[in-house]
Each structure stands twice: as structure tokens, then as C-alpha cells.
ZAPALUM-518460 format. One line per field, with one value per atom (N, C-alpha, C, O, CB): atom name; residue number from 1; residue in one letter; x, y, z. Coordinates in Angstrom, 3 decimals, always signed. Glycine has a CB too. Layout:
! ZAPALUM-518460
atomo: [CA ...]
num: [NUM ...]
residuo: [A ...]
xx: [X ...]
yy: [Y ...]
zz: [Z ...]
***
This chain:
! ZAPALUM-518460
atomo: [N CA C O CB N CA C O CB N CA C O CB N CA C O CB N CA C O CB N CA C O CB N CA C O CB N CA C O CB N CA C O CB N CA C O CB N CA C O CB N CA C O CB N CA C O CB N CA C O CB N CA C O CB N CA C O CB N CA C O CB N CA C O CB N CA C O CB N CA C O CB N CA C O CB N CA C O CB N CA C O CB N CA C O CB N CA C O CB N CA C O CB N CA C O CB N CA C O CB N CA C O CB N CA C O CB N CA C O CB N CA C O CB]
num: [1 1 1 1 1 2 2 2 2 2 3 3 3 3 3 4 4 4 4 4 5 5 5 5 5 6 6 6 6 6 7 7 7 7 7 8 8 8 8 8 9 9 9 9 9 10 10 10 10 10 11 11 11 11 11 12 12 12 12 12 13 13 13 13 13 14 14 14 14 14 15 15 15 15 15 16 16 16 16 16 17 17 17 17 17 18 18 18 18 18 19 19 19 19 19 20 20 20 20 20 21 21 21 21 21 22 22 22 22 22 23 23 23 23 23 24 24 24 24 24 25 25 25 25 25 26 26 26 26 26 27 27 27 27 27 28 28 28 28 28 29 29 29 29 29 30 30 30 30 30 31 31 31 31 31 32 32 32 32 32]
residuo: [X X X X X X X X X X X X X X X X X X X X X X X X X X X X X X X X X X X X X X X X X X X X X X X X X X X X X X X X X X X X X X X X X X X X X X X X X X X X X X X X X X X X X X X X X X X X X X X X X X X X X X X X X X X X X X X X X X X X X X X X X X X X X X X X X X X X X X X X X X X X X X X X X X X X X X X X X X X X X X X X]
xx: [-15.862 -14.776 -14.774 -13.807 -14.915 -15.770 -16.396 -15.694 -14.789 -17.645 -15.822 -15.646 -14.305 -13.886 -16.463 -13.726 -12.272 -10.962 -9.911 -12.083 -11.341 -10.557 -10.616 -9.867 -11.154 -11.293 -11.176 -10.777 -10.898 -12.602 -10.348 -9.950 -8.505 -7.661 -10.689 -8.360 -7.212 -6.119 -4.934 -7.256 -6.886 -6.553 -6.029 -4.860 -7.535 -7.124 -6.852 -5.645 -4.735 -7.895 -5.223 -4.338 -2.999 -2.199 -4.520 -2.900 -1.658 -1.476 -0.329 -1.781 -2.696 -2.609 -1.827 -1.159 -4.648 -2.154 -1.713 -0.345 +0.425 -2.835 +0.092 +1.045 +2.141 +3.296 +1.206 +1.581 +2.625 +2.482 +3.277 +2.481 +1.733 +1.499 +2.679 +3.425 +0.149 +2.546 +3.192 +4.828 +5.519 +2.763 +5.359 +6.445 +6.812 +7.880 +6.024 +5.841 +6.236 +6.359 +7.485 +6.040 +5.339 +5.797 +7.348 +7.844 +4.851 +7.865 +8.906 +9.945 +11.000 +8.676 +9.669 +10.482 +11.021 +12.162 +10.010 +9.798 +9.864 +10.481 +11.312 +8.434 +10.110 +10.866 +12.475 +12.955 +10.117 +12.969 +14.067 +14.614 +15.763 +13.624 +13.715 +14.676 +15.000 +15.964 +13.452 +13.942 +14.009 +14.835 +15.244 +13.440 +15.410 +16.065 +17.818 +18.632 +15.588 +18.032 +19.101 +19.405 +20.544 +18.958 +18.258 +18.873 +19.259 +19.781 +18.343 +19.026 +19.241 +20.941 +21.732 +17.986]
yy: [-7.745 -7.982 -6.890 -6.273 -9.381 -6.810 -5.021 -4.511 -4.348 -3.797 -3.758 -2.827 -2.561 -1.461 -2.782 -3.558 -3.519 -3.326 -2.693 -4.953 -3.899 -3.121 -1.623 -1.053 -3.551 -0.955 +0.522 +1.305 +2.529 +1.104 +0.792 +1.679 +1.533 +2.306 +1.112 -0.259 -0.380 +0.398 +0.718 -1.854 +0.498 +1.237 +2.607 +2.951 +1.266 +3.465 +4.851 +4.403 +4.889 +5.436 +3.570 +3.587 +3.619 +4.551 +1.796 +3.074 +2.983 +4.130 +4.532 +1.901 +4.892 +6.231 +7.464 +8.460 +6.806 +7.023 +8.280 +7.528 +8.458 +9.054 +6.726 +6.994 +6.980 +7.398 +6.145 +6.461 +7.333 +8.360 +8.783 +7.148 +9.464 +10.662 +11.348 +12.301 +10.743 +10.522 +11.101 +10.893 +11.912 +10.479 +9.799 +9.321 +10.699 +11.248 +7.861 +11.381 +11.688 +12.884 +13.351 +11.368 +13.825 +14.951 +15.364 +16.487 +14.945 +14.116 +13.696 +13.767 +14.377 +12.608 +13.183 +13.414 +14.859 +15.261 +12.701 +15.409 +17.055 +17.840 +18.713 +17.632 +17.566 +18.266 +18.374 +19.164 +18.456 +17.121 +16.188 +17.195 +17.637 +14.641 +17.490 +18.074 +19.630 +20.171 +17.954 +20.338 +21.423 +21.959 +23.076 +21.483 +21.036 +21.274 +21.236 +22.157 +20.249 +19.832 +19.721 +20.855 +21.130 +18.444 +21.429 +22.974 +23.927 +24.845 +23.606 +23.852 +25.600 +25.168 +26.031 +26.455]
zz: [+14.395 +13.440 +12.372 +11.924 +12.782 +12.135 +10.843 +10.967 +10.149 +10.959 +12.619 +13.118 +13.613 +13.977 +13.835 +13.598 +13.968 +12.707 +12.808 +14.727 +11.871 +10.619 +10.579 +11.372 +9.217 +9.881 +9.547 +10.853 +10.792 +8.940 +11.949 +13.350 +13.475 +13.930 +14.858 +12.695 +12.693 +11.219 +11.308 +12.891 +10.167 +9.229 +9.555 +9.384 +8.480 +10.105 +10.835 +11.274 +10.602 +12.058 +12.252 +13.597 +12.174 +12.257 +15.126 +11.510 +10.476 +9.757 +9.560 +9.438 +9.213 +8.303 +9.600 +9.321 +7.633 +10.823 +11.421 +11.926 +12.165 +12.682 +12.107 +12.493 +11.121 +11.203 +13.634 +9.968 +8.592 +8.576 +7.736 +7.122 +9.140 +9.293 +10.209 +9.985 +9.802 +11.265 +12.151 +11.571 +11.572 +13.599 +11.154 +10.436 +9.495 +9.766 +9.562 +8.220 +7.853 +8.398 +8.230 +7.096 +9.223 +9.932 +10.750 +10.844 +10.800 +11.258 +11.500 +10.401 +10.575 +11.934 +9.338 +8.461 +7.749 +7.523 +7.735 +7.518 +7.460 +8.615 +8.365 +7.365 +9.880 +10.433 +11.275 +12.088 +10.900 +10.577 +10.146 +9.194 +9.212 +9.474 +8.405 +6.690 +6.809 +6.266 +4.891 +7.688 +8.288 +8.836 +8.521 +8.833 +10.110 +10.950 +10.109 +10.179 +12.140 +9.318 +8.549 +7.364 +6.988 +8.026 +6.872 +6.354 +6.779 +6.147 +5.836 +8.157 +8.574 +8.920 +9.301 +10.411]
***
């Protein structure tokens, strides 16, 4: 049970990660 939180934490930080990389290259693409 420990051990299963903080993997599941990671699993959420990266995919807002990935969300926001997405978002940037969203904003990128809409300037040019």
C-alpha cells in the first residue's frame, strides 16, 4: 500500500507534464 502511492503520484506529475508539453507545442505551432 506504501509503495503504491508515490508511483501513483509520479504517474500524475508526468502526465501534467506531458499535458503541458502539449500545450506549448500547441502555442508554438499557433504563432507561426
Amino acid at each position: 500500500m506504501g509503495d503504491y502511492k508515490p508511483s501513483n503520484r509520479k504517474c500524475v506529475m508526468y502526465k501534467k507534464t506531458m499535458f503541458d508539453l502539449g500545450n506549448l507545442v500547441m502555442k508554438l505551432f499557433y504563432q507561426v
